[in-house]
C-alpha positions as CSV (number, residue, x, y, z in Angstrom):
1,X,9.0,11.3,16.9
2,X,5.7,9.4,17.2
3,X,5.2,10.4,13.5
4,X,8.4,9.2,12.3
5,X,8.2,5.5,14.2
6,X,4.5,5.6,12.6
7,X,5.4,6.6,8.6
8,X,8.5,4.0,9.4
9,X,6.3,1.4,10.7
10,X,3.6,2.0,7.9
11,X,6.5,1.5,5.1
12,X,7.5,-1.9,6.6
13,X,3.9,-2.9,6.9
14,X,3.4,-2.3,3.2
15,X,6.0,-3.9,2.4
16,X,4.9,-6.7,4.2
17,X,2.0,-6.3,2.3
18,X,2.9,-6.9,-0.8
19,X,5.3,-9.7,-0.2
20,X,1.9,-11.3,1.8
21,X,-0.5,-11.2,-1.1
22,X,1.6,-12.4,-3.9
23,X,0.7,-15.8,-3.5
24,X,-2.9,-15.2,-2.8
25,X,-5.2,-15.5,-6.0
26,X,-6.1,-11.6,-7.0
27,X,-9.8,-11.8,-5.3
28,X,-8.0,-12.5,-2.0
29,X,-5.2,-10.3,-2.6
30,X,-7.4,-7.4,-3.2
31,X,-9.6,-8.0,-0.1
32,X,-6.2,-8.4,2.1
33,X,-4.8,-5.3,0.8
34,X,-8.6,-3.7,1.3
35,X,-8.4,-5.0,4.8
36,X,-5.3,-3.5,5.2
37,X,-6.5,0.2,4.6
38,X,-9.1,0.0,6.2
39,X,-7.3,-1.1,9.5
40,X,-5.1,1.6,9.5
41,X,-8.0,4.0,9.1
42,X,-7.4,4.6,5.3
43,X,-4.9,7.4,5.4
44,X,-5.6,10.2,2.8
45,X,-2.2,9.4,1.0
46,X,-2.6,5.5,0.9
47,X,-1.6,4.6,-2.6
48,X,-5.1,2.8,-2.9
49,X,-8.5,3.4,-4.1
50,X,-11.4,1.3,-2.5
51,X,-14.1,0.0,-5.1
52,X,-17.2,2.0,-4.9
53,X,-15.8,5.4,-2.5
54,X,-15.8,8.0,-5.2
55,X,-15.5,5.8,-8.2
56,X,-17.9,4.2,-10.5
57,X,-16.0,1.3,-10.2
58,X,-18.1,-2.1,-11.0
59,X,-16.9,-5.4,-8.7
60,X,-16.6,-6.9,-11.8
61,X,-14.0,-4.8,-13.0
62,X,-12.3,-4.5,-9.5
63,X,-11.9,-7.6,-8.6
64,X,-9.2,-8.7,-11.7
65,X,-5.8,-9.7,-12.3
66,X,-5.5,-6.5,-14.0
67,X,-6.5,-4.5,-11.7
68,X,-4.7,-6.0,-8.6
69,X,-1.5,-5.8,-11.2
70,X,-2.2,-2.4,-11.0
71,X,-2.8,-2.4,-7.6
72,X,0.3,-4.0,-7.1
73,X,2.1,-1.2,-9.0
74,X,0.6,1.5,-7.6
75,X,2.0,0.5,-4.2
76,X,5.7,-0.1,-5.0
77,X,5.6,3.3,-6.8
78,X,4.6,4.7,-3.3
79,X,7.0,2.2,-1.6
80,X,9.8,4.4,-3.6
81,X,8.3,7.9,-3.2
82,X,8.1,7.3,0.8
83,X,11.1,5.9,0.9
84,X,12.9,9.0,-0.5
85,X,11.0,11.3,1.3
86,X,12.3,9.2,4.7
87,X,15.6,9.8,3.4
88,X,15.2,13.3,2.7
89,X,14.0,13.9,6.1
90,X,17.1,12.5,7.0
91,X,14.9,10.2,8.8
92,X,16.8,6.8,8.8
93,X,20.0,6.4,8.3
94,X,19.7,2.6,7.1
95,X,16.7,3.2,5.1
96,X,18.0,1.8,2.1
97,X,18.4,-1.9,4.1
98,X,14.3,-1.7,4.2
């Protein structure tokens, strides 16, 4: 039950997220999404990849509008997956007002 409230909780906070950081400018929307991983101890299935941790990624080409677009798209897609495996789990029953 623990799990549930947590994977619920984590959803919302993403969520959150995303609504927080578009009206940031895409270096501070990439360090408050970064800062956001890494307070909640960077989960392995996080839809986000941190510049420099088993990439070549340069900070030149992390910090960009592209990349936060992609960013950005990377973490609805997982918005949706999550949300239909809460749903399959039967785990909410008023998921779909998230």
């Amino acid at each position: 039950e623990d799990l549930v409230a947590y994977y619920k909780w984590r959803w919302i906070m993403v969520k959150n997220l995303l609504f927080k950081v578009k009206d940031l400018d895409y270096i501070n929307a990439i360090l408050e999404i970064n800062e956001f991983w890494l307070d909640l101890k960077s989960p392995k299935d996080m839809p986000y990849q941190f510049q420099g941790i088993g990439n070549d990624i340069e900070p030149k080409d992390f910090y960009t509008n592209e990349n936060l677009t992609k960013i950005i798209t990377n973490h609805e897609k997982w918005l949706v997956k999550e949300r239909i495996k809460l749903s399959a789990n039967n785990i909410s029953k008023n998921i779909e007002n998230w």
